[in-house]
MITIDREN-578616 format. One record per residue (C-alpha): residue number from 1; x, y, z; residue in one letter. Coordinates in Angstrom, 1 decimal. Example, Ala and Ser with C-alpha at 12.3 -4.5 7.8 and 13.67 -1.06 7.14 Angstrom:
MITIDREN-578616
- 1_12.3_-4.5_7.8_a
- 2_13.7_-1.1_7.1_s
end
This chain:
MITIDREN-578616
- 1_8.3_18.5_23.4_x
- 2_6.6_15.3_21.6_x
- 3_8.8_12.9_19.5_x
- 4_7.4_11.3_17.0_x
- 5_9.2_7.8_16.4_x
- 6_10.3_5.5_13.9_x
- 7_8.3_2.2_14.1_x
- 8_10.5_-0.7_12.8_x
- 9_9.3_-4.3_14.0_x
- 10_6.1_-3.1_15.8_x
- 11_8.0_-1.2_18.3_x
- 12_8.3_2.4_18.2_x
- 13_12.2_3.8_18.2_x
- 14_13.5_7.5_18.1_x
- 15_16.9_6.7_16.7_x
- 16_19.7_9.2_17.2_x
- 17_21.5_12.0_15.2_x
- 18_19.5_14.8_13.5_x
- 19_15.8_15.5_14.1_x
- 20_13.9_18.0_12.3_x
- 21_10.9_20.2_13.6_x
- 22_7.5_19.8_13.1_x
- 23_5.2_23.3_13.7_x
- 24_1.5_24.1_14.1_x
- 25_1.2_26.2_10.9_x
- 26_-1.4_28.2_13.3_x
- 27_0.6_29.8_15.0_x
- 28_4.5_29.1_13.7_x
- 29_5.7_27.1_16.7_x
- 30_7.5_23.9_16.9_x
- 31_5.1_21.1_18.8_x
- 32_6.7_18.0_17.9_x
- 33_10.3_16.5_17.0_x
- 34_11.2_13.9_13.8_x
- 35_14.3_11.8_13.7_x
- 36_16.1_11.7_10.6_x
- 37_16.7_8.4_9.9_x
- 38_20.1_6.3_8.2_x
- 39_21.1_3.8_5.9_x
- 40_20.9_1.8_9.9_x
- 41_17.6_2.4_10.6_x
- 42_16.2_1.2_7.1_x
- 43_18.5_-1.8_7.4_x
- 44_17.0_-2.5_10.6_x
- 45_13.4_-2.4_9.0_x
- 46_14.5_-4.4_5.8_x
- 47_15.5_-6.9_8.0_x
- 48_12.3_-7.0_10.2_x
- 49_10.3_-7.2_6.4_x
- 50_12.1_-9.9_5.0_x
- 51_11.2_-11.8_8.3_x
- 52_7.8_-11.3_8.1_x
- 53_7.0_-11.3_4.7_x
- 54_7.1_-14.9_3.1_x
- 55_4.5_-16.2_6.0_x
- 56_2.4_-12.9_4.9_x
- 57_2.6_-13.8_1.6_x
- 58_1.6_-17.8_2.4_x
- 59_-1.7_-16.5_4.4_x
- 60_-4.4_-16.7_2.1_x
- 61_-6.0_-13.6_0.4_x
- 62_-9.1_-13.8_2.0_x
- 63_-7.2_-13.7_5.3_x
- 64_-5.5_-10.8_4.0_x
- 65_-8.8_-8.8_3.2_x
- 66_-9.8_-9.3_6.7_x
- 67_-7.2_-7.6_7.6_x
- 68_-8.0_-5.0_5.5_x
- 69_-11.6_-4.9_6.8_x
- 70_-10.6_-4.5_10.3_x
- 71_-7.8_-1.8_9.4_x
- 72_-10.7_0.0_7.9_x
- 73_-13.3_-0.5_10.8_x
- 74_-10.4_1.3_13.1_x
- 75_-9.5_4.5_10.8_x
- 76_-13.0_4.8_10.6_x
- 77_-13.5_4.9_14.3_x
- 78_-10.6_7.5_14.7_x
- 79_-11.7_9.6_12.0_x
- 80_-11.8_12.5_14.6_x
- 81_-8.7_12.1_16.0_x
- 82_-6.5_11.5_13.1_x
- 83_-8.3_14.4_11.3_x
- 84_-7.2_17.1_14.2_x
- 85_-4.0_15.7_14.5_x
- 86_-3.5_15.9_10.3_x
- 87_-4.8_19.1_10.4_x
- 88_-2.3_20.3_13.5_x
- 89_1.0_19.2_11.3_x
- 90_-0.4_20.2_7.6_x
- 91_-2.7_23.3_8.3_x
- 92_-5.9_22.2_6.1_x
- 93_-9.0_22.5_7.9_x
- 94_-10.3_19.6_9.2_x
- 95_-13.4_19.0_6.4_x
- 96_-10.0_18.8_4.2_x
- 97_-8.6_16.8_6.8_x
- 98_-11.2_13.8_7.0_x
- 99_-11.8_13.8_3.0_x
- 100_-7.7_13.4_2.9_x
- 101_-8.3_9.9_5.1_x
- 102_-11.8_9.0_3.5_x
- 103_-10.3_9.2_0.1_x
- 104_-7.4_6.9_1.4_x
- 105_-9.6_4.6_2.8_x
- 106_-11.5_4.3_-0.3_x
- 107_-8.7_2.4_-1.6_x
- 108_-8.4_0.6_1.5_x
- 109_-12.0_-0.6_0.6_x
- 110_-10.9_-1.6_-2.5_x
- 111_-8.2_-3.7_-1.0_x
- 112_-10.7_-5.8_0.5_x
- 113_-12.0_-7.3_-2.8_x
- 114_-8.7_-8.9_-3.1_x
- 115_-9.1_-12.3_-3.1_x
- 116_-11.5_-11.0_-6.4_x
- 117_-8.6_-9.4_-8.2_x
- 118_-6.1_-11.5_-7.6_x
- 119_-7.6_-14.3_-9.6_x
- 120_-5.5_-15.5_-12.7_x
- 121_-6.3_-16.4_-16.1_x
- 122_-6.9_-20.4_-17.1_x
- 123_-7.0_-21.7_-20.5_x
- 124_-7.9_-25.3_-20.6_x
- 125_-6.7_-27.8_-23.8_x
- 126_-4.1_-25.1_-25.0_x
- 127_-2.3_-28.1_-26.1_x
- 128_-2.9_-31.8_-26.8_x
- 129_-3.2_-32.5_-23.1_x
- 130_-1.8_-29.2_-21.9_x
- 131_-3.7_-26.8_-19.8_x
- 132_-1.6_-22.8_-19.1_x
- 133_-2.7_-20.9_-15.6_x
- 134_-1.2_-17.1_-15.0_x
- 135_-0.6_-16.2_-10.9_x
- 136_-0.1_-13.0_-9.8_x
- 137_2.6_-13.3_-6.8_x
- 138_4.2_-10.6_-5.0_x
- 139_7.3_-8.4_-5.2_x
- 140_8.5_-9.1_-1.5_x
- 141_9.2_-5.9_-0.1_x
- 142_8.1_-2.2_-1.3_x
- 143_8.9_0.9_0.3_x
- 144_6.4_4.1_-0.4_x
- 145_8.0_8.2_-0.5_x
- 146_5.1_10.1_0.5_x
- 147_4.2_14.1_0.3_x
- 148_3.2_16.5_3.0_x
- 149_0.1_17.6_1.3_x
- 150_-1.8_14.8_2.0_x
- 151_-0.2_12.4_4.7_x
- 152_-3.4_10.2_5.3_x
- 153_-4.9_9.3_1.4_x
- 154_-1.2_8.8_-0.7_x
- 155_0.7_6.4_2.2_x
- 156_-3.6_4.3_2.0_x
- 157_-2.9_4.2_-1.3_x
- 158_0.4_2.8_-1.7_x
- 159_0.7_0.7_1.5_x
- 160_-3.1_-1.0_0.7_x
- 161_-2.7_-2.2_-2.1_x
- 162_1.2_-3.7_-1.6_x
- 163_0.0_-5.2_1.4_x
- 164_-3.3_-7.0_0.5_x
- 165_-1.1_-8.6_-2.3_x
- 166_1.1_-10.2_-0.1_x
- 167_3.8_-7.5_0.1_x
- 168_6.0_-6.1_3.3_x
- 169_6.1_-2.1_3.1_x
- 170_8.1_0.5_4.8_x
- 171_6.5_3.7_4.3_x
- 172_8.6_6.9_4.5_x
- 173_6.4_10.2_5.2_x
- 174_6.9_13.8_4.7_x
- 175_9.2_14.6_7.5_x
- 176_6.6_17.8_7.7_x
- 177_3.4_15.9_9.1_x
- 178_4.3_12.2_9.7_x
- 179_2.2_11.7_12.7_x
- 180_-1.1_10.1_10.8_x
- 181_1.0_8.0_9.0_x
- 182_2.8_6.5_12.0_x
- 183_-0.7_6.1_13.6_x
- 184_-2.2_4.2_10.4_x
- 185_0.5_1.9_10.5_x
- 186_-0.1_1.1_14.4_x
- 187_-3.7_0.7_13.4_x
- 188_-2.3_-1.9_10.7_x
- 189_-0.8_-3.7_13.8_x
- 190_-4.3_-3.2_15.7_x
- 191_-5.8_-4.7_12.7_x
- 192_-3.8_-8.0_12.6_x
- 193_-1.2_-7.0_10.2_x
- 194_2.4_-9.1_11.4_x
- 195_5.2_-7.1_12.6_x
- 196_7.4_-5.5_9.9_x
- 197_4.6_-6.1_7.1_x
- 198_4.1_-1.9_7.9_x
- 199_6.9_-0.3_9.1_x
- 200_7.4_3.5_9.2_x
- 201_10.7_5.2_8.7_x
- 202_11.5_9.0_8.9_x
- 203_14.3_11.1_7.2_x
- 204_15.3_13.3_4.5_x
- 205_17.5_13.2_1.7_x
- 206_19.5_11.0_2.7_x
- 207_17.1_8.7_4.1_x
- 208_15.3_8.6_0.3_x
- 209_18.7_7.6_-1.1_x
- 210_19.1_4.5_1.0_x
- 211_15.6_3.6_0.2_x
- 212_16.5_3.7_-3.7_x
- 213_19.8_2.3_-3.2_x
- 214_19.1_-0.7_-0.8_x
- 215_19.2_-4.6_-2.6_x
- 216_16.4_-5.5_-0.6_x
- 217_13.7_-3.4_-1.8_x
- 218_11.8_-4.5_-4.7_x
- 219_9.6_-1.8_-6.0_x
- 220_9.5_1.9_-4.8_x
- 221_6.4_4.3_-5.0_x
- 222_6.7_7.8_-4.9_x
- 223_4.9_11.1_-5.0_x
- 224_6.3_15.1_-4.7_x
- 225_7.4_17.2_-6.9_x
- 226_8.9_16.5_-10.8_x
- 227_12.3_17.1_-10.6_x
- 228_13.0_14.9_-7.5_x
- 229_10.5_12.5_-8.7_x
- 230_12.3_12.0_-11.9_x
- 231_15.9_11.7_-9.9_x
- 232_13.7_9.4_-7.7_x
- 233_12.6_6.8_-11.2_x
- 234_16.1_7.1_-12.3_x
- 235_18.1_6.5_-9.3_x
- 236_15.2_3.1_-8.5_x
- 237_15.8_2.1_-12.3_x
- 238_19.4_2.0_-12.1_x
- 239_19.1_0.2_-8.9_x
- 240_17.1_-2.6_-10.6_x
- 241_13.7_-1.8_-8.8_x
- 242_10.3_-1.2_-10.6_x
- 243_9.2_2.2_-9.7_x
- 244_6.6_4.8_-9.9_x
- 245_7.1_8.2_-9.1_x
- 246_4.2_11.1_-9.5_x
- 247_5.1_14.4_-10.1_x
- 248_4.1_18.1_-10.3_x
- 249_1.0_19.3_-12.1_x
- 250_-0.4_22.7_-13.7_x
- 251_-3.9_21.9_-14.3_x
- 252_-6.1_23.8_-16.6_x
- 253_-9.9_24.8_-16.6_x
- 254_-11.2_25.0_-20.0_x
- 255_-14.3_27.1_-19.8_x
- 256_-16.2_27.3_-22.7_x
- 257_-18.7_30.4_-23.2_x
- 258_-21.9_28.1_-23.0_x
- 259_-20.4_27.2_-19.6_x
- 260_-22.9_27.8_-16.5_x
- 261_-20.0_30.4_-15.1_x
- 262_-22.1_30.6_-11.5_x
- 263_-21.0_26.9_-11.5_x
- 264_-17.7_26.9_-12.5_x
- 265_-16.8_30.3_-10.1_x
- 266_-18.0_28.1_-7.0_x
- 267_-16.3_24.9_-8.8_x
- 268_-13.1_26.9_-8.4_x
- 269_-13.4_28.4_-5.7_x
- 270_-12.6_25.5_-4.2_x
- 271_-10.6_23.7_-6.8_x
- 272_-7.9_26.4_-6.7_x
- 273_-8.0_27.9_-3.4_x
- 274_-9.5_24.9_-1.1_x
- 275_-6.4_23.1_1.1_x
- 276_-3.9_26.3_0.3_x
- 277_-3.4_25.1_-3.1_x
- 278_-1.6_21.9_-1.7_x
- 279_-2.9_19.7_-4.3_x
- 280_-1.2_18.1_-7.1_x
- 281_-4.9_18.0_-8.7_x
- 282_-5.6_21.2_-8.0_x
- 283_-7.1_23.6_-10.7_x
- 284_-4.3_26.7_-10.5_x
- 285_-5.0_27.8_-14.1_x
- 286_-9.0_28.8_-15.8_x
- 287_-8.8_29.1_-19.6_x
- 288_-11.6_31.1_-20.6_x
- 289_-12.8_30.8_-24.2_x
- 290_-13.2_34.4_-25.9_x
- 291_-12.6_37.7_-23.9_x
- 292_-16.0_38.1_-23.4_x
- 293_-16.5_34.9_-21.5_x
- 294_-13.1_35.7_-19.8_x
- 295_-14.5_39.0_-18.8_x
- 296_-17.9_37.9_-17.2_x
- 297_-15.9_35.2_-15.2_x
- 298_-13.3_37.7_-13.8_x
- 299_-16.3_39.8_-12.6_x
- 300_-17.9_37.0_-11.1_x
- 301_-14.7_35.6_-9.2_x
- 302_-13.3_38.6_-7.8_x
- 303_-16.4_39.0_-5.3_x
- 304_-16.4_35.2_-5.0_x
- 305_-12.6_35.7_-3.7_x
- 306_-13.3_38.3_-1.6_x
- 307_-15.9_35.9_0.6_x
- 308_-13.5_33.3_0.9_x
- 309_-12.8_33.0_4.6_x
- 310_-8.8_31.8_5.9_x
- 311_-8.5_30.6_9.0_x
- 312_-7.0_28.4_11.6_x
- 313_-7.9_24.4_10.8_x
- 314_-10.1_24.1_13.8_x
- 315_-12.4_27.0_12.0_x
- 316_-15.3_25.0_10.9_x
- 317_-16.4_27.9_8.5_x
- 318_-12.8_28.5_6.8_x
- 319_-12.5_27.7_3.6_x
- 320_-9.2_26.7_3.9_x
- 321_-6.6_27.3_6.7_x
- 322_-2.3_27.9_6.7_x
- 323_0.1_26.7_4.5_x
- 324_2.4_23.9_5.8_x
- 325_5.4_25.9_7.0_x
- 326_7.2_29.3_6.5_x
- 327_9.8_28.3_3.7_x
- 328_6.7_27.2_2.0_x
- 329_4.9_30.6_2.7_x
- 330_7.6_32.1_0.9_x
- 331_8.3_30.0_-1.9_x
- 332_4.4_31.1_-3.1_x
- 333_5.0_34.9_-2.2_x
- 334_7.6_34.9_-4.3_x
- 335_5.5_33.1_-7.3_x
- 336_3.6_35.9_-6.9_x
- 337_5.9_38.3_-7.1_x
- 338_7.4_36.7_-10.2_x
- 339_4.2_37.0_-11.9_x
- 340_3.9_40.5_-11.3_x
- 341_7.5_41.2_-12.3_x
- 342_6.9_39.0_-15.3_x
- 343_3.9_41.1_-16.0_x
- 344_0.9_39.6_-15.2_x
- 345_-1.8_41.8_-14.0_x
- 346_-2.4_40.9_-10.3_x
- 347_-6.2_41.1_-9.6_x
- 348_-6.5_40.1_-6.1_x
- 349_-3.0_40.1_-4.0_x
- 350_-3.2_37.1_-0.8_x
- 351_0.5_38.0_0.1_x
- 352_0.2_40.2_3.7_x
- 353_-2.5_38.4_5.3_x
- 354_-2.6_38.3_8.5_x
- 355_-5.2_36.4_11.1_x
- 356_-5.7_38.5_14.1_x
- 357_-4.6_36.2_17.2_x
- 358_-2.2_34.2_14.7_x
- 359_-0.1_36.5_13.6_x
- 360_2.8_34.1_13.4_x
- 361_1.1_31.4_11.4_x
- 362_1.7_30.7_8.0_x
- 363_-1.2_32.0_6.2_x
- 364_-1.8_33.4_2.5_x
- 365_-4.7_34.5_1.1_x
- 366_-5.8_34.1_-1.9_x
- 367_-4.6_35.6_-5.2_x
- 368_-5.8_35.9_-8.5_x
- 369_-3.7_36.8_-11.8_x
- 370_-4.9_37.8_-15.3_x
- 371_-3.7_38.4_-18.8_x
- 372_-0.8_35.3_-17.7_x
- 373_0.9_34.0_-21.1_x
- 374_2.7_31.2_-21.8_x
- 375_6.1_32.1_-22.2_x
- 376_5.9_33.5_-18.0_x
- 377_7.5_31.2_-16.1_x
- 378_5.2_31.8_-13.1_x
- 379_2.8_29.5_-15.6_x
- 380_4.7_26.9_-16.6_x
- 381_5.7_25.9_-13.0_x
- 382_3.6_25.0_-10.3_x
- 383_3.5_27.2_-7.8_x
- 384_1.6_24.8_-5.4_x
- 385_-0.7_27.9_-3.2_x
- 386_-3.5_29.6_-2.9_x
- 387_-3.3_31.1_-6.3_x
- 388_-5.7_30.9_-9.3_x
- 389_-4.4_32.0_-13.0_x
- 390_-6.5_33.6_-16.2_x
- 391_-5.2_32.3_-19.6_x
- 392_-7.3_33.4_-22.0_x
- 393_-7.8_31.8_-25.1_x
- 394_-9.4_32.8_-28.2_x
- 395_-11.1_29.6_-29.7_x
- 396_-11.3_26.1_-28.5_x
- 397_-8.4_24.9_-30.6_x
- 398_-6.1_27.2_-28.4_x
- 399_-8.0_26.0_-24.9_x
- 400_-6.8_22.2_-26.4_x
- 401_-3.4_22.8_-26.8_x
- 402_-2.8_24.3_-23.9_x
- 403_-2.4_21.9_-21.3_x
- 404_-1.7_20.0_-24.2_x
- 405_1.9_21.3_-24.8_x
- 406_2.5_22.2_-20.9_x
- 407_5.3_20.1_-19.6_x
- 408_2.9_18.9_-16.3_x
- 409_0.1_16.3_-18.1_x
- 410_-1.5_15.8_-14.6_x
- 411_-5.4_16.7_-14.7_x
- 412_-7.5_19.1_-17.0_x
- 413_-11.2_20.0_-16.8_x
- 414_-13.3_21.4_-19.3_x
- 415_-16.7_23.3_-18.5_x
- 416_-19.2_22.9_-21.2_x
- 417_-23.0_22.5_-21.9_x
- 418_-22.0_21.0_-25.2_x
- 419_-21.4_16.7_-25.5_x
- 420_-19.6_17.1_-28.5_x
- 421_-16.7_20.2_-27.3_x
- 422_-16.3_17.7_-24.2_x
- 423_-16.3_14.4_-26.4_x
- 424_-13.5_16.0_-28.8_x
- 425_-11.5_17.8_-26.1_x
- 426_-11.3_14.6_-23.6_x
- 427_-10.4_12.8_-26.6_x
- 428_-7.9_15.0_-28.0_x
- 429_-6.1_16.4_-24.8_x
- 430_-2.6_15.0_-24.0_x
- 431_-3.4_15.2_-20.2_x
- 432_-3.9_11.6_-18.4_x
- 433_-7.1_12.3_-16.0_x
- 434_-10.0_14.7_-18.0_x
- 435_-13.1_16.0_-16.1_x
- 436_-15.9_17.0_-17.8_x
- 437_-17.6_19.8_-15.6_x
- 438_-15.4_17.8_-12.6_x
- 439_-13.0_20.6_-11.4_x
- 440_-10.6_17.9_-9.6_x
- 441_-11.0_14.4_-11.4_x
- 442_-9.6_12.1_-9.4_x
- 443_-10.6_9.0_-9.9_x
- 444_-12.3_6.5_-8.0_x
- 445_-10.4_4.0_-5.9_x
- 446_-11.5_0.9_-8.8_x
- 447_-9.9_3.3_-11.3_x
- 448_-6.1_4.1_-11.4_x
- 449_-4.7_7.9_-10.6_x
- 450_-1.6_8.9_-12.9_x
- 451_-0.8_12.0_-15.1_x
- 452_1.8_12.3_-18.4_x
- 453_4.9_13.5_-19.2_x
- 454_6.7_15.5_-16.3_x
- 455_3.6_14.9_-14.0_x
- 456_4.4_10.9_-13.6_x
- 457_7.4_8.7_-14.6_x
- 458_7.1_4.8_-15.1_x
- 459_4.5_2.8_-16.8_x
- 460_1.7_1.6_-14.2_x
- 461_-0.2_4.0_-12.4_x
- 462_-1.6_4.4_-8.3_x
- 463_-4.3_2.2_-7.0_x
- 464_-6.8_0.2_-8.4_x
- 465_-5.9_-3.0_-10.8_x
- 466_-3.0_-0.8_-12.0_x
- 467_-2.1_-0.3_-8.4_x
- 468_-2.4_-4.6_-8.3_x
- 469_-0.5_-5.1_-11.4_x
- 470_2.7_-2.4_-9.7_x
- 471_2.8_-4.0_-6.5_x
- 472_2.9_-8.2_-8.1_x
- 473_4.4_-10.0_-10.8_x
- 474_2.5_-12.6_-12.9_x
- 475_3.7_-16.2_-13.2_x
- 476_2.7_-18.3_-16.3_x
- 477_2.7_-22.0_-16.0_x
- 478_2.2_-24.8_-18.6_x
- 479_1.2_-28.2_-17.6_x
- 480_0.7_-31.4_-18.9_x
- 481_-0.4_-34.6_-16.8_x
- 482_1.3_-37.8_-17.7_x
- 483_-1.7_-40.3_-19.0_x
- 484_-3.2_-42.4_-16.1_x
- 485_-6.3_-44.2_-14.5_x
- 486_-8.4_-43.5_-11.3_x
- 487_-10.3_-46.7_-10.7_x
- 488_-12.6_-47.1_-8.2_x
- 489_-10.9_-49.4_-5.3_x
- 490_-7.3_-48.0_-5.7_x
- 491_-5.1_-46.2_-7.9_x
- 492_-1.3_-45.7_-9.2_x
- 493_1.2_-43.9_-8.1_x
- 494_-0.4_-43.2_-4.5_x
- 495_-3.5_-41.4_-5.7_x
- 496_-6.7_-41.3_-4.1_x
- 497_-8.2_-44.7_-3.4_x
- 498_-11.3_-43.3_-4.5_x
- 499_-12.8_-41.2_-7.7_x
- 500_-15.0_-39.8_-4.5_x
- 501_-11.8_-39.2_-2.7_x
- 502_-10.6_-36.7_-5.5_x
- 503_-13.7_-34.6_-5.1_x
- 504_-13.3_-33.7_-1.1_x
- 505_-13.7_-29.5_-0.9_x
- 506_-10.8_-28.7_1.6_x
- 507_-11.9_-26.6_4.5_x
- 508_-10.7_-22.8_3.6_x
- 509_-10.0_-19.1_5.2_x
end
């Protein structure tokens, strides 16, 4: 049986007490081992960061981007590896896999422009005399609460950014599939990164509380679902630590009847079914504008379901592969049950799939609902699977409001040959990320990812200069030189003994 360790101080360390089980969601069986970690264990770590840090944060930011540089050269040369060992924890077939770890290392890329973005603001004469320079410095020590659904990209873009400012990070993964994010964070090391600046932590519950609760953490990032994300911003807040923490979504699919429909079925296809539904930007709900355009896209999705191929993650035809575990198999079976209780008329029913040689493995097909209303509950929470939604909607001032009015304000597309519905509707909609015939519009790495309301809870979002701004505070300083004379042959006050002397470039990186 393989343990997976903690790695605290560059040296890898089971810990005792409980452990929880990892399985291949293949085939149901348990292939690995997780210690849950203690209040010990992340003292231990905190310890090891506030060691490292101060020297990490005294090496110069173009140092600090080679680091990044190199961290990314590696990743890049394990792609293979780290996508079939994602892929044997989470399920998601291995395509999924690799764009999981490329869109991480995006971020990663844009790490490496640091020395750019870090740059203050200068304003010379502000006063008689008195020039006024900003820095931007960083927190100390952060600590990053990952998800299971995708355990290469959301630990790249939390631990990237934090460290290329100057930041220690202790990363806590999904006790589900923690293996990629223990190996990133021995690449760090490979890379050049100091002991303790990446550290990796495992544990439940209880290891989450310490996280939130310990005096030496300065900022926590988190992403999973609302409820414990908002108990995860509170509990922070009340601790005293800045903290951002994502949450669920419900994500709509405005489709307009001018929409090209062959488009949007294949758009969706993979924007609601692709990775199981294990996607807080997945599309789980199509609005369609007018029965009759809701009519022609049913007919047109129900054969388009029917050729979508499950299978196991090593399947390089599958469109997508198991959920993560049983209890999750479950929780989605019985969304689906709720919607038919609740009504719903069930189109296409995934529940009772079963792949012939892994039988025990936690697979779902895919499922498709119509006539769904807004008072079902089945809509207004996300069920997080392999199932896709019809709303219908009679005019576009309905398809607005919505995702408008849902409580998740994650992501929302519209599908539209007309600039001027898409102008209004991505100017109107109270959703944080809009794509416009995009069916999952997350943004680029340079950008920043973060939704409204119940879908994110703190003021700055992920990555990009939002990511900067999260992870580093700005320091304003306002300075005035006493009056003075640099002659040529000497100086007062122990100055340069030159004008020329005042003028040598010092040798830097």
């Amino acid at each position: 049986m393989r343990n997976i360790d903690h790695l605290i101080a560059g040296t890898a360390g089971v810990g005792g007490g409980r452990t929880a089980d990892i399985f291949d969601p293949n085939n149901g069986s348990v292939q690995a081992r997780v210690p849950l970690g203690t209040a010990a264990d992340l003292d231990r770590a905190v310890t090891a960061a506030h060691a490292a840090q101060p020297g990490w944060a005294a090496t110069n930011p173009q140092r600090r981007a080679r680091v990044m540089f190199r961290f990314k050269e590696l990743v890049e040369r394990e792609m293979d590896a780290l996508a079939h060992l994602l892929s044997s924890e989470h399920g998601k077939v291995i395509a999924d896999s690799r764009g999981d770890i490329q869109r991480g290392l995006e971020v990663i890329e844009f790490c490496c422009g640091i020395p750019h973005i870090l740059k203050g603001e200068y304003t010379q004469g502000a006063g008689p005399g008195i020039d006024v320079y900003s820095m931007r410095q960083p927190l100390g020590l952060g600590a990053g609460i990952t998800p299971f659904n995708f355990p290469g990209m959301i630990p790249m873009w939390m631990f990237g950014p934090a460290i290329a400012c100057g930041n220690a990070f202790i990363l806590k993964p999904s006790e589900r599939d923690p293996s990629v994010p223990v190996r990133l964070a021995e690449l760090m090391l490979e890379a050049g990164a100091p002991e303790g600046i990446l550290q990796v932590v495992h544990g439940d519950k209880e290891m989450v509380d310490a996280i939130l609760d310990h005096p030496g953490i300065a900022a926590v990032s988190f992403v999973g679902s609302s409820d414990i994300a908002h108990y995860v911003y509170r509990r922070g807040v009340d601790a005293g630590k800045r903290v951002q923490a994502m949450g669920g979504a419900k994500n709509h699919g405005i489709v307009m009847p001018d929409a090209d429909l062959d488009q949007v079925v294949a758009d969706l296809s993979g924007a609601a079914f692709g990775s199981a539904g294990e996607r807080c930007m997945a599309l789980p709900v199509v609005v369609p504008v007018g029965d009759k355009t809701a009519d022609r896209l049913r007919d047109k999705l129900i054969p388009a379901i029917a050729a979508l191929r499950v299978g196991v993650s090593t399947d390089a035809d599958a469109h997508y592969g198991p959920v993560v575990n049983a209890a999750h198999k479950a929780r989605v079976e019985d969304w689906i049950q709720t919607g038919v209780d609740e009504g719903a008329e069930l189109v296409v029913d995934g529940r009772g799939f079963s792949l012939q040689g892994h039988e025990q493995g936690f697979f779902i097909g895919p499922s498709l609902f119509d006539h769904v209303t807004t008072a079902m509950k089945s809509y207004r929470e996300e069920i997080f699977g392999p199932v896709l939604q019809i709303v219908r909607a009679p005019d576009f001032e309905t398809a607005v409001r919505l995702p408008s009015e849902h409580q998740y304000g994650n992501g929302v597309a519209i599908f539209t040959r007309n600039g001027h519905a898409a102008r209004e509707f991505a100017a109107r909609v109270n959703v944080g990320m809009v794509g416009i015939n995009v069916p999952i519009p997350v943004p680029v790495a340079y950008h920043s990812f973060g939704g409204w309301k119940r879908s994110a809870f703190g003021d700055i979002n992920q990555h990009g200069t939002e990511g900067v701004r999260f992870w580093t505070r700005t320091k304003t300083v306002t300075q005035r030189w006493p009056d003075g004379s640099v002659l040529p042959g000497g100086s007062e006050g122990g100055g340069p003994s030159r004008v020329q002397d005042a003028f040598v470039i010092p040798t830097m990186g």
